[in-house]
C-alpha positions as CSV (number, residue, x, y, z in Angstrom):
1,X,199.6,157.4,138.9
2,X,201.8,159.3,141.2
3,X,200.5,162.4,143.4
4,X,202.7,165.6,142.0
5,X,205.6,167.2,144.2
6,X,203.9,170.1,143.9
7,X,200.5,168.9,145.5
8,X,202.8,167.3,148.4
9,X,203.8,170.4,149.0
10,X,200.7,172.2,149.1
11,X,199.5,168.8,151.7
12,X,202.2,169.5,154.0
13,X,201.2,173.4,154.5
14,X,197.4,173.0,154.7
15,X,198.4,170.0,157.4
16,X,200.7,172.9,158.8
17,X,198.3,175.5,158.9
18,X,195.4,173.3,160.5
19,X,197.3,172.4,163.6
20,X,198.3,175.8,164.2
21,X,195.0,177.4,163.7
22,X,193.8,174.4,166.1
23,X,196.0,175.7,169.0
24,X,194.5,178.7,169.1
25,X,191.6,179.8,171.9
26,X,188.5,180.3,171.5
27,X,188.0,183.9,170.9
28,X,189.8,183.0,167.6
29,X,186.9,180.9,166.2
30,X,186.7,183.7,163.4
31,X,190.0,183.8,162.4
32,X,189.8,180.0,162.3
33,X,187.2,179.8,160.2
34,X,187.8,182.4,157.8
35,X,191.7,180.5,157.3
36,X,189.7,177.0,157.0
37,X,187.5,178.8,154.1
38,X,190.5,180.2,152.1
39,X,192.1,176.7,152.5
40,X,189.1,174.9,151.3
41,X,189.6,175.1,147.6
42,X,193.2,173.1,147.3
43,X,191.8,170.5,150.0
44,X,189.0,169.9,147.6
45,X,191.6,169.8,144.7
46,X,194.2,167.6,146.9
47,X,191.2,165.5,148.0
48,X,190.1,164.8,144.3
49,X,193.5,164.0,143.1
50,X,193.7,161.6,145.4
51,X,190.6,160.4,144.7
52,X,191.4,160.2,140.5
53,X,194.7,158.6,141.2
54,X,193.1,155.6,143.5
55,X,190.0,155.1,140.7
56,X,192.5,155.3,138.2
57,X,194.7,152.2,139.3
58,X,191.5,150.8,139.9
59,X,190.5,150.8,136.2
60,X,193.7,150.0,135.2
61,X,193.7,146.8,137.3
62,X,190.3,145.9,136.4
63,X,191.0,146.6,133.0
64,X,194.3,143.9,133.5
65,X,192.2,141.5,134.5
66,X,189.5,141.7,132.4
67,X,191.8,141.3,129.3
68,X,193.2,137.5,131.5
69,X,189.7,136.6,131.1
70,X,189.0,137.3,127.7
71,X,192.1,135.3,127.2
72,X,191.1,132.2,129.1
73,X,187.5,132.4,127.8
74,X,189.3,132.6,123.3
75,X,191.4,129.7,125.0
76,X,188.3,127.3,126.5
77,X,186.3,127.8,123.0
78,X,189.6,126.6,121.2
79,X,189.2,123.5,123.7
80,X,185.5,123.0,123.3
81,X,185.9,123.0,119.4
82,X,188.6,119.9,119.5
83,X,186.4,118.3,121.7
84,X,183.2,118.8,119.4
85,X,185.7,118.5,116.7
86,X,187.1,115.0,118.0
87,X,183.7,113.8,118.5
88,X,182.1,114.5,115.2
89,X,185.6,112.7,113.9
90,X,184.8,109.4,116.2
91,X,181.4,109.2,114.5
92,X,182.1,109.5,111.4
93,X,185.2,106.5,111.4
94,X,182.6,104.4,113.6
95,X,179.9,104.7,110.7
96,X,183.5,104.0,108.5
97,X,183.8,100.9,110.0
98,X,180.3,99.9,111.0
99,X,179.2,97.7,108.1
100,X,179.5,93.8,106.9
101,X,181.4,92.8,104.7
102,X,183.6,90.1,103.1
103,X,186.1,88.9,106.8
104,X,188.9,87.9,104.6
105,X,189.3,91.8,103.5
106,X,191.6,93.5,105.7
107,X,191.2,97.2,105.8
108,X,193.2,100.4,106.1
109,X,191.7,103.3,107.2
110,X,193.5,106.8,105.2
111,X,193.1,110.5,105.4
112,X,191.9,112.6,102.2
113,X,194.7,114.9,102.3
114,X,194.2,116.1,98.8
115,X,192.0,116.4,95.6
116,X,191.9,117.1,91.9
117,X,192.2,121.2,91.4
118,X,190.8,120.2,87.7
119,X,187.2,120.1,87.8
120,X,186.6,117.2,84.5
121,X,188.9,115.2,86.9
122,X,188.3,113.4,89.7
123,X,190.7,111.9,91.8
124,X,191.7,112.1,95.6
125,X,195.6,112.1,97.3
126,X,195.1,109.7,100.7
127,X,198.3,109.7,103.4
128,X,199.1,105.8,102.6
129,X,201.5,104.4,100.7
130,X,203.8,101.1,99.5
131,X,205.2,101.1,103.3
132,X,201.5,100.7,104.2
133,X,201.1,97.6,102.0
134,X,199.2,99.9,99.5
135,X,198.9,98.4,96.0
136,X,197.5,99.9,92.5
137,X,194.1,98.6,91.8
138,X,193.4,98.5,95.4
139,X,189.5,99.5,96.4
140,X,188.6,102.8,98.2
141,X,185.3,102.6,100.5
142,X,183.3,105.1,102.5
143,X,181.4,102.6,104.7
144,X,179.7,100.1,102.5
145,X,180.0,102.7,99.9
146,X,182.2,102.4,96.3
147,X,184.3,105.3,96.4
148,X,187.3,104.2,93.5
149,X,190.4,102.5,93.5
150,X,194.1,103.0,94.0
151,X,196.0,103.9,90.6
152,X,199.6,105.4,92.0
153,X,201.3,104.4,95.2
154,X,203.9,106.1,96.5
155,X,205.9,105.1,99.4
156,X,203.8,107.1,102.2
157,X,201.2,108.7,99.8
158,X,198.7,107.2,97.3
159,X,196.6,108.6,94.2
160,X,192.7,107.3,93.8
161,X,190.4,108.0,90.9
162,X,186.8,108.1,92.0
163,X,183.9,106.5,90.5
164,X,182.5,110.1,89.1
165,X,185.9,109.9,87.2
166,X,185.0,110.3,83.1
167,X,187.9,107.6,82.9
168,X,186.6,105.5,85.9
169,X,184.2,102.3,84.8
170,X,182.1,100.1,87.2
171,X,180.6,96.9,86.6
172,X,177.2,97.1,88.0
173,X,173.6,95.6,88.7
174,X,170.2,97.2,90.1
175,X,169.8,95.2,92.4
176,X,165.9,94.7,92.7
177,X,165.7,94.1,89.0
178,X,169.1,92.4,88.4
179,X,170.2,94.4,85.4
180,X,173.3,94.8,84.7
181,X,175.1,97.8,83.2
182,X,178.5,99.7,83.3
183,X,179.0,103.0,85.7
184,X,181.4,105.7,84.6
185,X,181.7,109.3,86.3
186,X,180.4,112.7,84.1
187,X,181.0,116.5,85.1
188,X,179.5,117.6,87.7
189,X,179.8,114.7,90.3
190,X,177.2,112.6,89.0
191,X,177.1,109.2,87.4
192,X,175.8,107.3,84.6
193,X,174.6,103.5,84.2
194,X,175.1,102.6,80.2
195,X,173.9,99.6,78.5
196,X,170.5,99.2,79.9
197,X,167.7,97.3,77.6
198,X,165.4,99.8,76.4
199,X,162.5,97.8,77.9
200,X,164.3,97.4,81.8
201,X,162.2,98.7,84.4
202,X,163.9,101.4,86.0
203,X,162.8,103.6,88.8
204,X,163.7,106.6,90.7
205,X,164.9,105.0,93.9
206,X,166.6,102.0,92.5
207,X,169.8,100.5,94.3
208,X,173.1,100.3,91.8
209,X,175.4,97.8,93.9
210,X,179.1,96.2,92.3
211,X,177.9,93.3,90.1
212,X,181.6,91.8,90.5
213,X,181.7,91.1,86.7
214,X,185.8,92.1,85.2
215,X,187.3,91.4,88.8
216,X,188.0,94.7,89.8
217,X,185.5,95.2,92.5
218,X,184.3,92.7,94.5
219,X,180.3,92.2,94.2
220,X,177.8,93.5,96.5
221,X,179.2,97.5,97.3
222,X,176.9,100.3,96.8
223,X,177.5,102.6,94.1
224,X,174.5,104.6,93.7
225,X,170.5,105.4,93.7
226,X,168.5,105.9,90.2
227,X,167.7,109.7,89.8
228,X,166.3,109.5,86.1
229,X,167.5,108.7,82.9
230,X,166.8,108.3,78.9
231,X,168.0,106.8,75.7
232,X,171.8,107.0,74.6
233,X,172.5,109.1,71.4
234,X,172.3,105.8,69.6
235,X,169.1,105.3,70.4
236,X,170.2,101.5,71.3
237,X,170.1,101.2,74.7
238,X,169.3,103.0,77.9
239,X,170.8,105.3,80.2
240,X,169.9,105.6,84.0
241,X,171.6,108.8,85.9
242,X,172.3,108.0,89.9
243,X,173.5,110.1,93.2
244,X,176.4,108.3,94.6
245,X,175.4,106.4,97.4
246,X,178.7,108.0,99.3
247,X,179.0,111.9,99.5
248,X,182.6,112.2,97.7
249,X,182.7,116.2,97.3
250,X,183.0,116.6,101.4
251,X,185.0,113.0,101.7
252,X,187.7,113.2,104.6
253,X,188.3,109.7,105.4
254,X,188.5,106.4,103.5
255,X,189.0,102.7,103.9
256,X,191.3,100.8,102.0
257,X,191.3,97.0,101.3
258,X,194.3,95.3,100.7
C-alpha cells in the first residue's frame, strides 16, 4: 500500500514549516507553539497512514505465509496417510501369505479390482490373467481361507465366483465330527452346508474345512464356522448355515494357485 501524492505533499510542508519555525528566537516560543498546534492534526493523520500502510503489508505477509503452511501441513497428512496406508497393506499380504500349506502349490498374489454390481451374484474381477499363467478352475484364497475359483481368464484380467455364489458348490467336512456335506452360497453373503444326517451332531462353532471329494479343491482349506441350522424342505436331511471363515464383502487381495 503506497502513501498518497497528496499526503507527500502535505509531509514535505509540515517538514518545511518545522525547520523554519525552529530558527526562530526565543521570544517566538508562542508563535511556535501555536503553528506546532494547528499542524498537529495532519501529523497525526500522516503519522497513522503510515502506521496503517506498514501493519497492512504486515498482514498481508503474514497472511502469505500462513496460507504456505496450511499448504505444507494438507501436503504431510497426504504423506502420513500412504504411510499408514502402506502399512496396513504390508499386514494384511503378510497375514496373505503367513499360513501352511501344500509346498508343491505355487501362488500368485492378485488385486480385487472389481465385483458383481448384481446382488444374487457373487463374483470378483482380479488384475491377473492367461500372461500370468492363470487358468479356469484355478483356486482363490484369503490366507488359509476358501474364497472361489477362477472361471474366465483373460489375458491380463481374470473373473472368480465366490463360494457365497448360488451357483458355486463345495465339497466339505466338519472337521471335529467328520461329516461330510456340500457348500453352496445364498443371498445375503452367507452359506449353507446340505446333506447332513438328521441325527449329526452339529454345533454352533463347528469348523467347515474342503473335504477334497470331486477334485476341485484340494482338502484341508477353511470354508466356514456353524452359525445354526434346521431341516431341508424335504424333511430328509439337514441343513447347517455358517459365516465364511474369510471376510469376502471388504476382500482387496487374493492368492491364486496355479
Amino acid at each position: 500500500m503506497r502513501i498518497s501524492r497528496r499526503n507527500t505533499l502535505l509531509l514535505s510542508f509540515v517538514s518545511i514549516s518545522i525547520i523554519l519555525i525552529l530558527t526562530f528566537q526565543e521570544n517566538l516560543e508562542g508563535v511556535r507553539l501555536k503553528v506546532l498546534n494547528f499542524l498537529k492534526t495532519p501529523l497525526f493523520l500522516i503519522a497513522k497512514t503510515v502506521h496503517t500502510a506498514r501493519n497492512f503489508s504486515e498482514f498481508i505477509n503474514l497472511k502469505e505465509e500462513n496460507q504456505i503452511l496450511k499448504s505444507e501441513n494438507e501436503a504431510l497428512k497426504l504423506q502420513l496417510l500412504k504411510i499408514k496406508e502402506a502399512a496396513i497393506e504390508n499386514q494384511r499380504l503378510k497375514g496373505l501369505l503367513d499360513f501352511k500349506i501344500d509346498k508343491r502349490n505355487k501362488f500368485l498374489p492378485a488385486l480385487v479390482i472389481g465385483k458383481e454390481a448384481v446382488s444374487w451374484r457373487a463374483s470378483i474381477v482380479i488384475n491377473r490373467g492367461r500372461r500370468d499363467g492363470v487358468r479356469t478352475g484355478s483356486t482363490i484364497l484369503k490366507g488359509e481361507c476358501l474364497v472361489g475359483r477362477i472361471t474366465e481368464v483373460g489375458p491380463t484380467i481374470s473373473r472368480a465366483v465366490l463360494i457365497t455364489d448360488p451357483d458355486s458348490g463345495v465339497s466339505a467336512l466338519i472337521q471335529k465330527s467328520r461329516i461330510e456335506g456340500v457348500v453352496s452360497g445364498v443371498p445375503g453373503g452367507r452359506l449353507i452346508m446340505k446333506y447332513l444326517p438328521l441325527d449329526a451332531q452339529i454345533n454352533k462353532g463347528d469348523v467347515v474345512i474342503t473335504s477334497g471329494l470331486g477334485g476341485v479343491f484340494e482338502k484341508g482349506f477353511l470354508v466356514g464356522e456353524v452359525i445354526g441350522g434346521k431341516k431341508d424342505p424335504s424333511g430328509l436331511f439337514y441343513n447347517a448355515e455358517l459365516k465364511p471363515a474369510a471376510d469376502l464383502e471388504r476382500l482387496e487381495e487374493v492368492l491364486i494357485i496355479k
